[in-house]
C-alpha positions as CSV (number, residue, x, y, z in Angstrom):
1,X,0.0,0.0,0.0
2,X,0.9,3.6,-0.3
3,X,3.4,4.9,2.2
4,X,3.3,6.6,3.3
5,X,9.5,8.3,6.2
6,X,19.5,13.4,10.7
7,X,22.1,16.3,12.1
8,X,24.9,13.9,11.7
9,X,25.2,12.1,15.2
10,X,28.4,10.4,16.2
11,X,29.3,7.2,15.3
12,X,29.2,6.0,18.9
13,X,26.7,4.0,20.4
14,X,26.0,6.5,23.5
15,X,25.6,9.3,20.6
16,X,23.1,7.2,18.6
17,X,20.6,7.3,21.6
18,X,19.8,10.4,21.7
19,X,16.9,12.8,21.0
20,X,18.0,14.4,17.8
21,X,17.3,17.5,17.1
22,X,15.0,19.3,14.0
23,X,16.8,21.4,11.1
24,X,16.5,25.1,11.7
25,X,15.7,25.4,8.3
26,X,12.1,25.7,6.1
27,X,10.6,25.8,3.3
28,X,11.0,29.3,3.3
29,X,14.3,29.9,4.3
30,X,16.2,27.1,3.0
31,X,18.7,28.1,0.6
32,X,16.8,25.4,-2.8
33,X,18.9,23.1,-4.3
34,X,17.1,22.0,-7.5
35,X,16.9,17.8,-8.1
36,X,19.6,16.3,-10.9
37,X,18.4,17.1,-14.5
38,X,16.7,13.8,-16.1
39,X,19.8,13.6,-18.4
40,X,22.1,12.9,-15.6
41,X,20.2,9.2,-15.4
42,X,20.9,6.7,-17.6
43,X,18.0,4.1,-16.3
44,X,18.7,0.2,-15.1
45,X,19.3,-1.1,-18.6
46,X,22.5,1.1,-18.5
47,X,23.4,-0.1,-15.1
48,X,22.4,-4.1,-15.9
49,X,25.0,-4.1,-19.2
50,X,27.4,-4.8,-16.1
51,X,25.4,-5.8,-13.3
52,X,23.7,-8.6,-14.8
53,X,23.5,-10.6,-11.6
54,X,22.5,-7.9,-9.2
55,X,19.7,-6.4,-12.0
56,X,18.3,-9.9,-12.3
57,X,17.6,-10.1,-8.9
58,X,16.8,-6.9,-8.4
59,X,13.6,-7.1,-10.7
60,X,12.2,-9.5,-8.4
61,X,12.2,-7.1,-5.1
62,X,9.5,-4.9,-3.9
63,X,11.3,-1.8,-4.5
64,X,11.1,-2.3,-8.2
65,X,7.7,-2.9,-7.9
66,X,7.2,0.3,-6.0
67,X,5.1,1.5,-9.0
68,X,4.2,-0.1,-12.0
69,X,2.0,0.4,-15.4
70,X,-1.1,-1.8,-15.1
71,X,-0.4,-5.2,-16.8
72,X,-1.8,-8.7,-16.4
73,X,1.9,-9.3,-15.0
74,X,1.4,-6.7,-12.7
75,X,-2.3,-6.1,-11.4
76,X,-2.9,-9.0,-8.6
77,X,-6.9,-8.2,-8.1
78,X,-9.3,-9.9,-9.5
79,X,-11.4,-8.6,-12.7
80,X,-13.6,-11.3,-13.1
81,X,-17.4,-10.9,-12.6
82,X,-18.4,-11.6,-9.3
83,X,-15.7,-11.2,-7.5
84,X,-14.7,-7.6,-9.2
85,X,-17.3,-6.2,-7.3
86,X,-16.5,-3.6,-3.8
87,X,-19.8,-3.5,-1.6
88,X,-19.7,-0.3,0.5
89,X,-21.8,0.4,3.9
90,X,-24.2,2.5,2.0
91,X,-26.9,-0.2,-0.1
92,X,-26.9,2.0,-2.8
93,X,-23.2,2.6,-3.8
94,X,-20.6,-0.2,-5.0
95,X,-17.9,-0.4,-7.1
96,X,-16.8,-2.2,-9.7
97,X,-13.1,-2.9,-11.2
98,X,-13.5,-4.2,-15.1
99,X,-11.4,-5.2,-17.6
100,X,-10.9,-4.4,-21.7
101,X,-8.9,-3.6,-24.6
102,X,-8.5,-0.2,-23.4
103,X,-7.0,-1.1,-20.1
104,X,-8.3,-1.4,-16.3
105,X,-11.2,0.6,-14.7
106,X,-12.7,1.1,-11.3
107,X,-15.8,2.7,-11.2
108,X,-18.4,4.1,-8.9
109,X,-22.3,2.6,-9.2
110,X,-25.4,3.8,-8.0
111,X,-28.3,1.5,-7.2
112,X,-30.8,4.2,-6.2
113,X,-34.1,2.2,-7.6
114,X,-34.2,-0.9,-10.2
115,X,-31.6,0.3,-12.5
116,X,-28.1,0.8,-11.8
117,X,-26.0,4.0,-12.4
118,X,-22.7,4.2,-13.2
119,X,-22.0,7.5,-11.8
120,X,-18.2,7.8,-13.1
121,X,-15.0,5.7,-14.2
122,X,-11.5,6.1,-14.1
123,X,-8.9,4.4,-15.7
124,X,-6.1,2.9,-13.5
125,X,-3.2,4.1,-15.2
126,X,-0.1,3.9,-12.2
127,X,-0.2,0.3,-10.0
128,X,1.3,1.4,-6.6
129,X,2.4,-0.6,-3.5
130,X,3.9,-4.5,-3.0
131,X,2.6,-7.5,-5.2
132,X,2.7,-9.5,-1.9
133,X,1.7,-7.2,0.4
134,X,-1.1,-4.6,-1.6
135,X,-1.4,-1.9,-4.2
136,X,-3.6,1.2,-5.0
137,X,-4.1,2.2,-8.2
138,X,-3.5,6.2,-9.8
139,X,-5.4,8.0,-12.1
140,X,-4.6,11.0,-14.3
141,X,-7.3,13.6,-14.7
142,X,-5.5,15.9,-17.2
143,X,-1.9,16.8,-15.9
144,X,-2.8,15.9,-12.4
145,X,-2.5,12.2,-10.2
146,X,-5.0,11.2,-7.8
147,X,-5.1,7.7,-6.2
148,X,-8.4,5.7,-6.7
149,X,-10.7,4.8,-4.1
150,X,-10.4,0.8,-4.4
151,X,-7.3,-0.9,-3.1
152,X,-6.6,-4.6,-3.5
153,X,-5.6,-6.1,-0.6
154,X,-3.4,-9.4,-0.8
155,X,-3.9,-10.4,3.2
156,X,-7.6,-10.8,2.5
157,X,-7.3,-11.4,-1.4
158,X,-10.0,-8.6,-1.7
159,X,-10.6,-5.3,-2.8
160,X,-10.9,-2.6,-0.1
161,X,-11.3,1.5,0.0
162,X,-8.6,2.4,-0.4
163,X,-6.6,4.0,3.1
164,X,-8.4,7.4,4.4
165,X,-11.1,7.1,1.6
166,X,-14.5,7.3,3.4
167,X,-16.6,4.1,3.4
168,X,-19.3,4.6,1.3
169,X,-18.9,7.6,-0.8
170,X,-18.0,8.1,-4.4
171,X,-14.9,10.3,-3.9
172,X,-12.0,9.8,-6.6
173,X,-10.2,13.4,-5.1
174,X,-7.3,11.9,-3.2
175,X,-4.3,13.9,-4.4
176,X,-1.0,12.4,-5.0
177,X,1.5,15.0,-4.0
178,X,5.5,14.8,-4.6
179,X,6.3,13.4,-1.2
180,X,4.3,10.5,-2.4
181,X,6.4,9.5,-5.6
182,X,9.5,10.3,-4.5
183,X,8.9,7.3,-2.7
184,X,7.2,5.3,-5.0
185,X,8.8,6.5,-8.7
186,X,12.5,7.1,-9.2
187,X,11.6,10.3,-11.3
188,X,9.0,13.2,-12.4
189,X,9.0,16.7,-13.1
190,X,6.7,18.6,-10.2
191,X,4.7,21.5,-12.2
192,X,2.6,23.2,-9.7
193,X,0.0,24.3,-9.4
194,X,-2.3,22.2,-8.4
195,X,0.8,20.5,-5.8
196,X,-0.9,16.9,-8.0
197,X,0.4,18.4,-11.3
198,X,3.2,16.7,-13.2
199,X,4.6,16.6,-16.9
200,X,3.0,13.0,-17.5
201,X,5.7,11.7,-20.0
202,X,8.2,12.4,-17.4
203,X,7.4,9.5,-14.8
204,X,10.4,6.6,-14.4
205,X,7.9,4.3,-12.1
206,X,9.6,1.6,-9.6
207,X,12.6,2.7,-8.0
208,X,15.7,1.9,-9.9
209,X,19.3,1.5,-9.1
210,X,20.2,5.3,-8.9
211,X,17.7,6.0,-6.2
212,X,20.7,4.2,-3.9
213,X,23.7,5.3,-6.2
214,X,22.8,8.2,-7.3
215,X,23.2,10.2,-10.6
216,X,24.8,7.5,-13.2
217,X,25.5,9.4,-16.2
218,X,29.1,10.0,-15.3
219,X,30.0,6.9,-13.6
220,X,28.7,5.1,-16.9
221,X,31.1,7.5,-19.2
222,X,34.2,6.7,-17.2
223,X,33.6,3.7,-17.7
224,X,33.2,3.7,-21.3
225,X,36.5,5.5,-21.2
226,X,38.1,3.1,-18.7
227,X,41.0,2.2,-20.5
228,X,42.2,5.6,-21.4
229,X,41.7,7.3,-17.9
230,X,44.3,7.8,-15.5
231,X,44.6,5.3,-12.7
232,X,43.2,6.0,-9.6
233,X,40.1,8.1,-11.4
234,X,37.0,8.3,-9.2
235,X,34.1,5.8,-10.0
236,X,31.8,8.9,-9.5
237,X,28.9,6.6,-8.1
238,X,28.0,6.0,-4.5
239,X,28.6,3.0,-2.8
240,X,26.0,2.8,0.0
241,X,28.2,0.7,2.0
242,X,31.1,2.9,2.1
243,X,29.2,5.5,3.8
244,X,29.4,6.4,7.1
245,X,26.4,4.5,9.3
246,X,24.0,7.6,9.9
247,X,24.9,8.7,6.1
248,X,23.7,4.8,5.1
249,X,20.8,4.6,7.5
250,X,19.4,8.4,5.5
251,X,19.5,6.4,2.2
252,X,17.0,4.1,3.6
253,X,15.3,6.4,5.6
254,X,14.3,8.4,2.8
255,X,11.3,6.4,2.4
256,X,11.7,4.6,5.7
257,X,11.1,7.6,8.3
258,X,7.7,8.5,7.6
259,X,6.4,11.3,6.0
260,X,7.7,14.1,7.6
261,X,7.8,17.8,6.2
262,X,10.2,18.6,2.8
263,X,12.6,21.0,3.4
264,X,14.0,20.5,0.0
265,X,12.2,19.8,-3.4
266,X,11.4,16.1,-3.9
267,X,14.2,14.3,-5.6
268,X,17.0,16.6,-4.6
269,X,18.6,14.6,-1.9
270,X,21.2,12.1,-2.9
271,X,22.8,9.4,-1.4
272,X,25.8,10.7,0.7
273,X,23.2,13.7,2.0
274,X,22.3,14.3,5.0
275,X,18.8,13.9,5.5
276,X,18.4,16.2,7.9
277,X,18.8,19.2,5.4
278,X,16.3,18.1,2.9
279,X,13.2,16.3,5.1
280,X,12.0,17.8,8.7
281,X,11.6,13.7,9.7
282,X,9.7,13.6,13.4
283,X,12.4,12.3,16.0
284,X,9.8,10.8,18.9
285,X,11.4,10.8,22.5
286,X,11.1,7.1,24.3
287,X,8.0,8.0,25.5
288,X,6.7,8.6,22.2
289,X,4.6,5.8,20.5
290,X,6.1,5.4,17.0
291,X,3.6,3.5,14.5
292,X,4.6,0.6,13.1
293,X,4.2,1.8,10.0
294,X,6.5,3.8,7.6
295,X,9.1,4.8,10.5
296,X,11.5,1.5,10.2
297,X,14.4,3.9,10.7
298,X,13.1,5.3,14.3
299,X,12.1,2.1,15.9
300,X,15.3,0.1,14.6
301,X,17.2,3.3,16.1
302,X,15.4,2.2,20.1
303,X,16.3,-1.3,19.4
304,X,19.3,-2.4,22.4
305,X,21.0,-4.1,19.3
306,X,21.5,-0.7,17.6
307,X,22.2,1.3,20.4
308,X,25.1,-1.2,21.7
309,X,26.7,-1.2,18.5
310,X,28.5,1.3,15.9
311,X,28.1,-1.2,13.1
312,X,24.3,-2.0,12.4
313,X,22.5,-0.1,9.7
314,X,19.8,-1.6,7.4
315,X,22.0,-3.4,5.1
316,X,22.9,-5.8,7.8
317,X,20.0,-7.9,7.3
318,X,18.4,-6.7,3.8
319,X,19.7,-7.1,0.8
320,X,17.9,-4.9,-1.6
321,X,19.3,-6.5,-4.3
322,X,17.3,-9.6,-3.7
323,X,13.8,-10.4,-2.9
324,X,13.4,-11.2,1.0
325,X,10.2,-12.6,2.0
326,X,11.0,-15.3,4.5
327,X,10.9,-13.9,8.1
328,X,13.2,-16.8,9.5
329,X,16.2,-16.1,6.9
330,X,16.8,-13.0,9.4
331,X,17.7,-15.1,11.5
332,X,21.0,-15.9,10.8
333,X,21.5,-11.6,11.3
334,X,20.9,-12.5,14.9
335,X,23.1,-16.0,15.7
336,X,25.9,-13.9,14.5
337,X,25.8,-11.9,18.0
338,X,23.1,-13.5,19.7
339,X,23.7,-17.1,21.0
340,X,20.3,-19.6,21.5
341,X,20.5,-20.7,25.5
342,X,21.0,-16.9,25.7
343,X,17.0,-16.7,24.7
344,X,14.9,-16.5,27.8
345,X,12.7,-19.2,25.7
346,X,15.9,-22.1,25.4
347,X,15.0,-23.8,28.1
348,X,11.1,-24.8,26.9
349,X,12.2,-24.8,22.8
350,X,15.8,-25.8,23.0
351,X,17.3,-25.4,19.5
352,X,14.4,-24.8,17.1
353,X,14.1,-21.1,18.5
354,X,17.1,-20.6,16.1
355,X,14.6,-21.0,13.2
356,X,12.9,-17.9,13.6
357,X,13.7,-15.1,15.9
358,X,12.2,-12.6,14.1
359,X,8.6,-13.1,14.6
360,X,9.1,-13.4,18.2
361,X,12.0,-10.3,18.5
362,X,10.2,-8.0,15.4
363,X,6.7,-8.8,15.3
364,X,3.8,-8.2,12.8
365,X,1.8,-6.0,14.8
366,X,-1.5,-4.0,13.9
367,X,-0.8,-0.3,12.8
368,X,-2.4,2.6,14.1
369,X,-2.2,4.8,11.4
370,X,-3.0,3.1,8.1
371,X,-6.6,1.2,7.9
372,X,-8.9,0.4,5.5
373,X,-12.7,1.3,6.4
374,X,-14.9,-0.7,3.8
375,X,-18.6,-1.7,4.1
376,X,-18.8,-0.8,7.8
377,X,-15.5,-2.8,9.1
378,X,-12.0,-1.1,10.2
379,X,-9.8,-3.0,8.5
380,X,-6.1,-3.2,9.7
381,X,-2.8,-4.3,8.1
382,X,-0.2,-5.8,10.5
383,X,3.7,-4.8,10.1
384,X,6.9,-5.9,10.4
385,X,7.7,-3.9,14.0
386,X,11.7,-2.7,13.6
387,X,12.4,-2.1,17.1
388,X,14.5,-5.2,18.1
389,X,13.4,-6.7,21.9
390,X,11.1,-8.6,24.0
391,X,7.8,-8.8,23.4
392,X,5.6,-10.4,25.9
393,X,2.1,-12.4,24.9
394,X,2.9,-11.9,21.1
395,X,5.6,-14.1,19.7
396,X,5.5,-17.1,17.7
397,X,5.8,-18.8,20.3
């Protein structure tokens, strides 16, 4: 589903603790730094003529399929009749997602008497969100992007409203505004106003390998030229991985922070940035409930594990080069500082608690902030909680 994400802080555990402070900096008085010209990307074909192995993989991964272009390869909801259909809480609305040579469709009916009335369609036109975990679906109207009120949800294998859509009510006016792609897309050119407006053609949907590595339009000419440049030339590409840990952590926490308030236009920070400068992200005291949802970066940050080490970023366990979907393959991550009859649990399991200490130590827990409300229910995703530690009554256990 639709997502909804640091002054630099010492490398030293003690530092990494503490309450971190908000830019001084706004919209208004921040000096603008404009986002790389389209030019200076050169796309993942360029990049997969000598990555083949990491590409292949990579096409697999959610992050690819951030955003999509509607496809039978790519739309996971069902179009057939009779189970295309979304019943609302009011009798006389549903909605109905069909199917023809002119693409994919969700549209609002009215059932006021005898007859049905179809009150208005939209085409879907973007597919946005995670094959295995949901997606929402985009519409243009002219120049400008709105999300559609349907959502397919894979838990349930069901369509839903879509999140913050009101149950029962033909509204198709949910902007989509630049914080939202630049988490979603790898690329568009903002023309406001409206703060929905975009030059259509300009979209690069899923995010691709320069989200991470920044600008690759040099780094790809050098190499061209690799034989005739002096030794010792700079690969002018980041490595992620040969960043400093805070520096890493802001590449994920981009998208991983929550929303927070831009500082800087969307798509002008880079790997290597701080993230500080460019996105005024919420940093919640302990007190502070932090929703499981879309702030990965803040609860891995009150995790003990984090905090006792200068070492662990993201990285450590995900690989975003390859598609991750099995909770228990984290656990290797853990057996490489945590030993089993040091798990409170060894004495009743023995061994087999090395299969899977993630759904005990990270669980799937119910968010707060994004649910569904769809013919009269409150519907509630659960999520991967990123704050390491001990959770009583709900483990796998």
């Amino acid at each position: 589903m639709l997502l909804v994400f640091l002054a630099a802080i010492s490398g030293s555990p003690e530092a990494s603790t503490q309450p971190r402070s908000s830019p001084v900096t706004s919209l208004a008085s921040a000096e603008e730094k404009k986002p790389p010209a389209r030019a200076e990307y050169v796309g993942d074909s360029v990049c997969r003529s000598c990555h083949q192995e990491k590409a292949k993989t990579y096409l697999q991964t959610g992050h690819h399929f951030a955003t999509s272009w509607p496809s039978s390869h790519t739309m996971k909801g069902s179009f057939t009749p009779g189970s295309n259909v979304l019943k609302t809480s009011n009798p006389y609305l549903h909605f109905e997602m069909t199917t023809g040579p002119n693409g994919y469709f969700q549209s609002a009916v009215e059932e006021p008497g005898e007859s049905k009335k179809i009150t208005r369609t939209e085409r879907i036109d973007i597919v946005a969100g995670l094959p295995r975990k949901g997606q929402s679906y985009l519409f243009w109207k002219g120049d400008q992007l709105f999300q559609l009120p349907v959502t397919y949800w894979n838990e349930t294998d069901s369509w839903v409203n879509s999140p913050s859509y009101p149950d029962g009510s033909p509204h198709f006016d949910k902007a989509i505004i630049p914080r939202c792609l630049e988490c979603h897309a790898s690329y568009f050119e903002w023309q406001p106003p409206p703060v929905n407006r975009y030059r259509k053609t300009s979209l690069v949907l899923g995010i691709f390998c320069e989200k991470c590595h920044g600008p690759g339009r040099e780094h790809a000419a050098r190499h061209r030229l690799k034989s005739t440049l002096p030794a010792g030339t700079s690969e002018a590409i980041v490595n992620p991985a040969a960043l400093s840990r805070d520096r890493q952590i802001d590449v994920c926490g981009l998208c991983h922070s929550g929303n927070g308030t831009p500082i800087q236009p969307a798509l002008s920070f880079l790997p290597g940035d701080t993230l500080d400068d460019y996105i005024d992200i919420p940093y919640y005291s302990p007190e502070d409930a932090v929703d499981v949802h879309g702030s990965q970066v803040q609860l891995l940050r009150r995790s003990k594990c984090f905090q006792s080490t200068s070492t662990l970023t993201c990285s450590t366990c995900h690989d975003v080069h390859t598609p991750q979907e099995d909770a228990a393959a984290f656990s290797s991550h853990c057996l490489t500082c945590h030993q089993a009859k040091q798990c409170g649990e060894y004495p009743k399991l023995g061994e087999q608690i090395v299969r899977n200490c993630i759904d005990c130590h990270m669980p799937l827990q119910e968010s707060r902030v994004l649910f569904s409300n769809t013919n009269g229910k409150r519907l509630v995703p659960k999520v991967r909680n990123h704050k390491i530690g001990i959770y009583a009554g709900d483990s796998a256990h």
